[in-house]
C-alpha positions, 0 to 999 in steps of 0.5 A: 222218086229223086235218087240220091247221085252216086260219086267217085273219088279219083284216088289212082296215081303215083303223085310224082311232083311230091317227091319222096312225101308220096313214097309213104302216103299216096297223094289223097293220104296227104294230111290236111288240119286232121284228115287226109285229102280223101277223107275230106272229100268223102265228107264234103260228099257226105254233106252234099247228100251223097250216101254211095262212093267208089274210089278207085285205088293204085299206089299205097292204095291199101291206105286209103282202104284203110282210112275209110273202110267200107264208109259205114263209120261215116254214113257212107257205103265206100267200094273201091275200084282195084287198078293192078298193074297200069294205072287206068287214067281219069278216063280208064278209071271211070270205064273200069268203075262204071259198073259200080257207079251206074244205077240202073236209072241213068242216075248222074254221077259226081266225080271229084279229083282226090287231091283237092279240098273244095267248099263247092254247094253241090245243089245247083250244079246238080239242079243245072245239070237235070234243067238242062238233060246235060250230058257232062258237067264241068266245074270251073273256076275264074283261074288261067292256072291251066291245071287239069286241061290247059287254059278254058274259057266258057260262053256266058250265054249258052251256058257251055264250054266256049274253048277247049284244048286250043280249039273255039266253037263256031260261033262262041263268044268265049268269057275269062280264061277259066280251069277245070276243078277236076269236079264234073257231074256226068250221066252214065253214057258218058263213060261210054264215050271212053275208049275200051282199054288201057290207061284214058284221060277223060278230058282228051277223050270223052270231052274232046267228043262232046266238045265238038258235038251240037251240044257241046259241054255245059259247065258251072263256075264255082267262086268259092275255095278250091285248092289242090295239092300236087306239089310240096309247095302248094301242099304246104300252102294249102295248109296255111290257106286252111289255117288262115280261115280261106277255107269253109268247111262246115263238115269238118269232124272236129276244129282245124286251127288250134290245139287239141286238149289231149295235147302235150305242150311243155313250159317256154313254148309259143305258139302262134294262133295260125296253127294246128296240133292234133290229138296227143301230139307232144312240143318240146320245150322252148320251141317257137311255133308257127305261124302256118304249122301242122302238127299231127297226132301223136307226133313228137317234136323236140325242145328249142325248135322253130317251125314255120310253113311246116308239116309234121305228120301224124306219129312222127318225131322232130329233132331238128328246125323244120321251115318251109318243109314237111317231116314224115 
Protein backbone atom coordinates (compact mmCIF):
# COMPACT_ATOMS: atom_id res chain seq x y z
CA UNK A 1 0.00 0.00 0.00
CA UNK A 2 1.49 3.57 -0.86
CA UNK A 3 1.42 5.63 2.29
CA UNK A 4 0.91 9.32 1.79
CA UNK A 5 4.67 11.08 3.31
CA UNK A 6 4.31 13.15 6.42
CA UNK A 7 5.95 16.76 6.39
CA UNK A 8 7.66 19.20 8.32
CA UNK A 9 7.60 22.70 8.11
CA UNK A 10 10.68 24.48 9.99
CA UNK A 11 8.99 27.38 11.83
CA UNK A 12 11.52 27.92 14.99
CA UNK A 13 13.59 31.13 14.49
CA UNK A 14 14.04 34.58 15.72
CA UNK A 15 14.42 36.07 12.18
CA UNK A 16 17.06 38.71 13.09
CA UNK A 17 17.76 40.05 9.54
CA UNK A 18 14.09 41.43 9.49
CA UNK A 19 14.61 43.72 12.12
CA UNK A 20 11.81 44.96 13.91
CA UNK A 21 8.78 43.27 11.22
CA UNK A 22 9.90 40.06 13.44
CA UNK A 23 9.06 41.94 16.60
CA UNK A 24 5.45 41.43 15.69
CA UNK A 25 5.29 38.46 13.27
CA UNK A 26 7.88 35.70 13.51
CA UNK A 27 9.47 35.10 10.04
CA UNK A 28 6.61 32.42 8.59
CA UNK A 29 3.78 34.94 9.60
CA UNK A 30 5.24 37.32 7.25
CA UNK A 31 2.23 38.13 4.76
CA UNK A 32 2.46 37.35 1.10
CA UNK A 33 -0.63 38.36 -1.41
CA UNK A 34 -3.16 37.20 1.38
CA UNK A 35 -1.62 34.37 3.49
CA UNK A 36 1.32 34.21 5.31
CA UNK A 37 4.54 32.09 4.39
CA UNK A 38 3.32 29.28 6.77
CA UNK A 39 -0.12 28.97 5.48
CA UNK A 40 1.56 28.78 1.93
CA UNK A 41 3.52 26.28 2.64
CA UNK A 42 0.86 24.11 4.07
CA UNK A 43 -1.10 24.60 1.03
CA UNK A 44 1.49 24.03 -1.36
CA UNK A 45 1.73 20.50 0.88
CA UNK A 46 -1.69 19.96 0.72
CA UNK A 47 -1.55 20.03 -3.25
CA UNK A 48 1.40 17.77 -3.25
CA UNK A 49 -0.69 15.17 -1.33
CA UNK A 50 0.48 15.58 2.15
CA UNK A 51 -2.37 15.15 4.68
CA UNK A 52 -0.14 15.02 7.83
CA UNK A 53 2.30 18.05 9.05
CA UNK A 54 4.31 18.97 12.06
CA UNK A 55 5.79 22.50 12.51
CA UNK A 56 7.68 23.01 14.77
CA UNK A 57 7.32 26.52 17.03
CA UNK A 58 9.59 29.47 19.17
CA UNK A 59 9.37 32.61 18.76
CA UNK A 60 5.57 34.29 18.46
CA UNK A 61 5.04 30.70 17.66
CA UNK A 62 1.35 30.86 19.26
CA UNK A 63 0.85 32.68 15.90
CA UNK A 64 1.38 30.34 13.51
CA UNK A 65 -0.69 27.91 16.02
CA UNK A 66 -3.31 30.17 15.67
CA UNK A 67 -3.47 30.47 11.87
CA UNK A 68 -3.34 27.15 11.38
CA UNK A 69 -4.81 25.32 14.06
CA UNK A 70 -5.00 21.68 14.13
CA UNK A 71 -5.26 21.86 9.96
CA UNK A 72 -8.77 20.42 10.12
CA UNK A 73 -10.24 23.69 8.12
CA UNK A 74 -7.49 22.61 5.23
CA UNK A 75 -7.85 19.01 5.05
CA UNK A 76 -4.62 18.95 7.20
CA UNK A 77 -3.88 17.14 10.44
CA UNK A 78 -1.25 19.92 11.98
CA UNK A 79 0.91 18.95 15.23
CA UNK A 80 3.22 21.53 16.41
CA UNK A 81 6.60 20.77 17.99
CA UNK A 82 7.27 23.04 21.12
CA UNK A 83 11.09 24.30 21.49
CA UNK A 84 11.05 26.21 24.95
CA UNK A 85 14.07 27.98 25.90
CA UNK A 86 16.76 27.31 22.95
CA UNK A 87 16.08 26.96 19.83
CA UNK A 88 16.91 23.46 18.76
CA UNK A 89 18.44 24.37 14.82
CA UNK A 90 17.34 22.69 11.73
CA UNK A 91 19.10 19.39 12.92
CA UNK A 92 17.59 19.61 16.76
CA UNK A 93 14.16 20.48 15.42
CA UNK A 94 13.72 17.58 13.37
CA UNK A 95 15.36 15.02 16.14
CA UNK A 96 12.74 16.58 18.81
CA UNK A 97 9.99 15.93 15.93
CA UNK A 98 11.04 12.45 14.91
CA UNK A 99 8.43 10.96 16.93
CA UNK A 100 5.59 12.68 15.12
CA UNK A 101 7.06 12.35 11.89
CA UNK A 102 8.13 8.72 11.54
CA UNK A 103 5.36 6.07 10.80
CA UNK A 104 6.34 3.47 11.74
CA UNK A 105 6.89 1.97 8.05
CA UNK A 106 10.09 3.94 7.15
CA UNK A 107 7.87 6.08 5.29
CA UNK A 108 10.09 9.60 3.84
CA UNK A 109 9.60 12.81 5.04
CA UNK A 110 9.04 16.07 3.39
CA UNK A 111 10.87 19.07 5.04
CA UNK A 112 10.26 22.51 3.96
CA UNK A 113 11.88 25.66 5.23
CA UNK A 114 9.24 28.14 6.77
CA UNK A 115 10.33 31.08 5.11
CA UNK A 116 10.04 30.51 1.40
CA UNK A 117 7.38 30.19 -1.19
CA UNK A 118 8.08 27.59 -4.03
CA UNK A 119 5.95 26.04 -6.93
CA UNK A 120 8.01 22.76 -6.98
CA UNK A 121 6.02 19.33 -8.23
CA UNK A 122 6.52 17.37 -5.28
CA UNK A 123 5.84 13.84 -7.43
CA UNK A 124 9.23 13.31 -9.01
CA UNK A 125 11.40 14.15 -6.32
CA UNK A 126 9.46 11.76 -4.48
CA UNK A 127 9.51 9.08 -7.22
CA UNK A 128 13.69 9.77 -7.47
CA UNK A 129 13.98 9.54 -4.21
CA UNK A 130 11.95 5.56 -3.67
CA UNK A 131 13.73 4.45 -7.47
CA UNK A 132 16.97 5.23 -5.90
CA UNK A 133 16.43 3.46 -1.57
CA UNK A 134 17.85 7.65 -1.27
CA UNK A 135 18.56 7.89 2.21
CA UNK A 136 18.36 12.07 1.67
CA UNK A 137 17.10 14.11 -0.85
CA UNK A 138 18.40 17.53 -1.50
CA UNK A 139 16.54 19.89 -3.40
CA UNK A 140 18.58 22.38 -5.37
CA UNK A 141 18.52 25.27 -7.65
CA UNK A 142 20.99 26.54 -10.51
CA UNK A 143 21.72 29.81 -8.21
CA UNK A 144 25.54 30.40 -6.60
CA UNK A 145 23.42 32.85 -4.02
CA UNK A 146 25.01 30.29 -1.52
CA UNK A 147 22.06 30.39 1.10
CA UNK A 148 21.35 27.48 3.33
CA UNK A 149 25.09 25.70 3.03
CA UNK A 150 27.39 27.79 0.83
CA UNK A 151 27.70 27.41 -2.75
CA UNK A 152 27.14 23.33 -3.97
CA UNK A 153 27.52 21.99 -6.98
CA UNK A 154 26.15 18.57 -7.98
CA UNK A 155 27.41 15.26 -10.35
CA UNK A 156 25.12 15.45 -13.46
CA UNK A 157 26.12 11.68 -13.80
CA UNK A 158 25.66 9.92 -10.52
CA UNK A 159 22.60 11.93 -9.55
CA UNK A 160 24.64 13.17 -6.12
CA UNK A 161 25.92 16.03 -4.41
CA UNK A 162 29.58 16.61 -6.23
CA UNK A 163 30.64 19.34 -3.59
CA UNK A 164 29.78 20.25 -0.43
CA UNK A 165 30.86 22.55 2.61
CA UNK A 166 34.37 23.25 0.70
CA UNK A 167 34.83 19.50 0.33
CA UNK A 168 34.62 17.62 -3.62
CA UNK A 169 34.10 13.80 -3.61
CA UNK A 170 36.68 11.62 -5.34
CA UNK A 171 36.15 11.09 -8.47
CA UNK A 172 33.15 14.07 -8.91
CA UNK A 173 32.60 15.54 -11.89
CA UNK A 174 30.96 18.70 -10.29
CA UNK A 175 27.96 20.90 -12.71
CA UNK A 176 27.09 24.67 -11.90
CA UNK A 177 27.30 25.94 -8.79
CA UNK A 178 23.85 25.19 -7.13
CA UNK A 179 22.16 25.96 -3.66
CA UNK A 180 19.95 24.29 -1.32
CA UNK A 181 16.16 25.29 -1.41
CA UNK A 182 15.82 24.40 2.22
CA UNK A 183 13.55 21.40 0.85
CA UNK A 184 15.00 17.86 1.25
CA UNK A 185 13.13 14.60 1.36
CA UNK A 186 14.54 12.08 4.11
CA UNK A 187 13.60 8.56 5.55
CA UNK A 188 13.57 8.25 9.25
CA UNK A 189 16.98 7.08 10.01
CA UNK A 190 18.33 10.18 8.77
CA UNK A 191 17.16 12.03 11.61
CA UNK A 192 19.31 9.66 13.69
CA UNK A 193 22.21 10.73 12.34
CA UNK A 194 21.63 14.28 14.26
CA UNK A 195 23.56 14.38 17.43
CA UNK A 196 21.31 13.93 20.61
CA UNK A 197 21.17 17.14 22.31
CA UNK A 198 20.95 20.97 21.82
CA UNK A 199 20.67 23.43 19.25
CA UNK A 200 21.87 21.17 15.49
CA UNK A 201 21.90 22.42 12.01
CA UNK A 202 21.08 19.43 9.68
CA UNK A 203 23.30 20.64 6.77
CA UNK A 204 26.90 20.28 9.31
CA UNK A 205 25.59 17.41 10.87
CA UNK A 206 23.56 14.65 9.30
CA UNK A 207 24.66 15.95 5.74
CA UNK A 208 28.20 16.47 6.44
CA UNK A 209 28.08 12.16 7.59
CA UNK A 210 26.33 11.07 4.51
CA UNK A 211 28.51 13.23 2.43
CA UNK A 212 31.42 11.67 2.92
CA UNK A 213 29.90 8.05 2.79
CA UNK A 214 29.82 5.70 -0.39
CA UNK A 215 26.50 6.86 -1.37
CA UNK A 216 26.66 9.98 -0.78
CA UNK A 217 23.56 12.69 -1.21
CA UNK A 218 21.16 12.40 -3.90
CA UNK A 219 19.67 15.62 -5.08
CA UNK A 220 16.86 17.02 -7.42
CA UNK A 221 17.15 20.39 -9.24
CA UNK A 222 14.36 22.37 -9.25
CA UNK A 223 13.89 25.08 -12.29
CA UNK A 224 10.91 26.64 -11.14
CA UNK A 225 10.01 29.56 -8.63
CA UNK A 226 11.64 29.78 -5.50
CA UNK A 227 12.19 32.68 -3.10
CA UNK A 228 12.82 33.00 0.23
CA UNK A 229 12.11 36.09 2.69
CA UNK A 230 15.01 36.80 5.16
CA UNK A 231 15.56 40.31 4.74
CA UNK A 232 13.22 43.54 4.31
CA UNK A 233 14.37 43.81 0.79
CA UNK A 234 14.04 40.45 -0.34
CA UNK A 235 10.46 40.43 1.38
CA UNK A 236 9.37 43.29 -0.43
CA UNK A 237 10.78 41.67 -3.59
CA UNK A 238 8.95 38.79 -2.98
CA UNK A 239 5.90 40.46 -3.43
CA UNK A 240 6.34 42.11 -6.46
CA UNK A 241 7.66 38.79 -7.81
CA UNK A 242 4.13 37.23 -6.86
CA UNK A 243 2.32 40.20 -8.32
CA UNK A 244 4.35 40.34 -11.30
CA UNK A 245 3.08 36.63 -12.29
CA UNK A 246 6.75 35.09 -11.61
CA UNK A 247 5.24 32.85 -9.55
CA UNK A 248 2.37 29.79 -10.06
CA UNK A 249 0.39 29.10 -7.57
CA UNK A 250 -2.51 27.15 -8.36
CA UNK A 251 -3.50 26.41 -4.51
CA UNK A 252 -3.96 29.83 -3.81
CA UNK A 253 -7.19 30.17 -1.76
CA UNK A 254 -8.58 33.13 -3.57
CA UNK A 255 -6.66 35.77 -6.35
CA UNK A 256 -3.26 37.59 -5.40
CA UNK A 257 -3.36 40.49 -7.66
CA UNK A 258 -6.18 42.61 -7.66
CA UNK A 259 -8.45 43.95 -5.44
CA UNK A 260 -10.87 42.24 -3.50
CA UNK A 261 -14.52 43.54 -3.90
CA UNK A 262 -15.37 43.76 -0.15
CA UNK A 263 -12.72 46.60 -0.46
CA UNK A 264 -13.25 50.11 0.18
CA UNK A 265 -11.58 52.40 -2.65
CA UNK A 266 -12.54 56.43 -2.46
CA UNK A 267 -13.00 58.84 -5.35
CA UNK A 268 -9.13 60.07 -7.31
CA UNK A 269 -7.40 56.92 -6.53
CA UNK A 270 -4.92 55.04 -8.93
CA UNK A 271 -4.11 52.13 -9.03
CA UNK A 272 -1.83 50.09 -10.58
CA UNK A 273 -2.63 46.47 -11.93
CA UNK A 274 0.51 45.21 -10.01
CA UNK A 275 -1.19 45.25 -6.86
CA UNK A 276 -2.80 43.46 -3.96
CA UNK A 277 -5.84 44.61 -1.65
CA UNK A 278 -7.21 42.21 0.77
CA UNK A 279 -10.79 41.83 2.22
CA UNK A 280 -12.21 45.34 3.78
CA UNK A 281 -9.28 47.13 3.15
CA UNK A 282 -10.00 50.83 2.84
CA UNK A 283 -7.61 53.69 0.43
CA UNK A 284 -8.10 57.24 0.99
CA UNK A 285 -8.88 59.35 -1.62
CA UNK A 286 -6.40 60.88 -4.16
CA UNK A 287 -3.92 58.42 -3.17
CA UNK A 288 -1.51 57.01 -6.11
CA UNK A 289 -1.01 53.30 -5.60
CA UNK A 290 1.68 50.89 -6.88
CA UNK A 291 3.07 49.48 -8.66
CA UNK A 292 4.39 46.36 -6.28
CA UNK A 293 1.99 47.29 -3.43
CA UNK A 294 0.22 44.86 -0.73
CA UNK A 295 -2.30 45.95 1.25
CA UNK A 296 -3.91 43.83 3.93
CA UNK A 297 -7.42 43.05 5.27
CA UNK A 298 -8.72 45.65 7.02
CA UNK A 299 -6.14 47.86 6.61
CA UNK A 300 -6.43 51.30 6.48
CA UNK A 301 -4.70 53.81 4.54
CA UNK A 302 -4.81 57.65 4.55
CA UNK A 303 -6.20 60.09 1.45
CA UNK A 304 -3.04 61.77 -0.82
CA UNK A 305 -0.53 58.94 -0.20
CA UNK A 306 1.71 57.42 -2.68
CA UNK A 307 2.71 53.84 -2.15
CA UNK A 308 5.53 51.91 -4.20
CA UNK A 309 7.35 48.53 -3.32
CA UNK A 310 5.37 48.75 -0.07
CA UNK A 311 3.55 46.74 2.50
CA UNK A 312 0.64 47.35 4.71
CA UNK A 313 -0.08 44.68 6.95
CA UNK A 314 -3.51 43.07 7.55
CA UNK A 315 -5.42 45.70 10.00
CA UNK A 316 -2.88 48.48 9.94
CA UNK A 317 -3.36 52.05 9.27
CA UNK A 318 -1.16 54.55 6.76
CA UNK A 319 -1.03 58.39 7.48
CA UNK A 320 2.05 58.88 5.70
CA UNK A 321 3.83 58.06 2.00
CA UNK A 322 4.97 54.46 2.26
CA UNK A 323 8.05 53.65 -0.61
CA UNK A 324 10.28 50.61 -0.44
CA UNK A 325 9.14 50.06 2.98
CA UNK A 326 6.46 48.00 5.18
CA UNK A 327 3.97 49.26 7.95
CA UNK A 328 2.86 47.10 10.58
Amino acid sequence: MTRRPRAMILAAGFGTRLGELTQARPKPMLPICGAPLVRWAALWLRAQGVRELVINLHHLGEQIEAELGDGSALGLAIAYSHEDGLILGTGGGLRQAKSLLDDGHDSPIIVVNGKILVDLDLAPVLDAHARREAEATMVLRADAEGVWGGSLAADPSSGTLATFLGRQRPDAQPGPAMMFTGIHVIQPRFIDRVPATGEQCIVRTAYRQLFDEPRGIDVHTHAGYWWEHSTQPRYLQGIANVLDGRAALPWAERPVIGVDASATIAAGVELDARIFVGPGATIGADTRVGPHVQIGAGAIVAPGLHLERAAVWPGARLDHDLIDAVQI
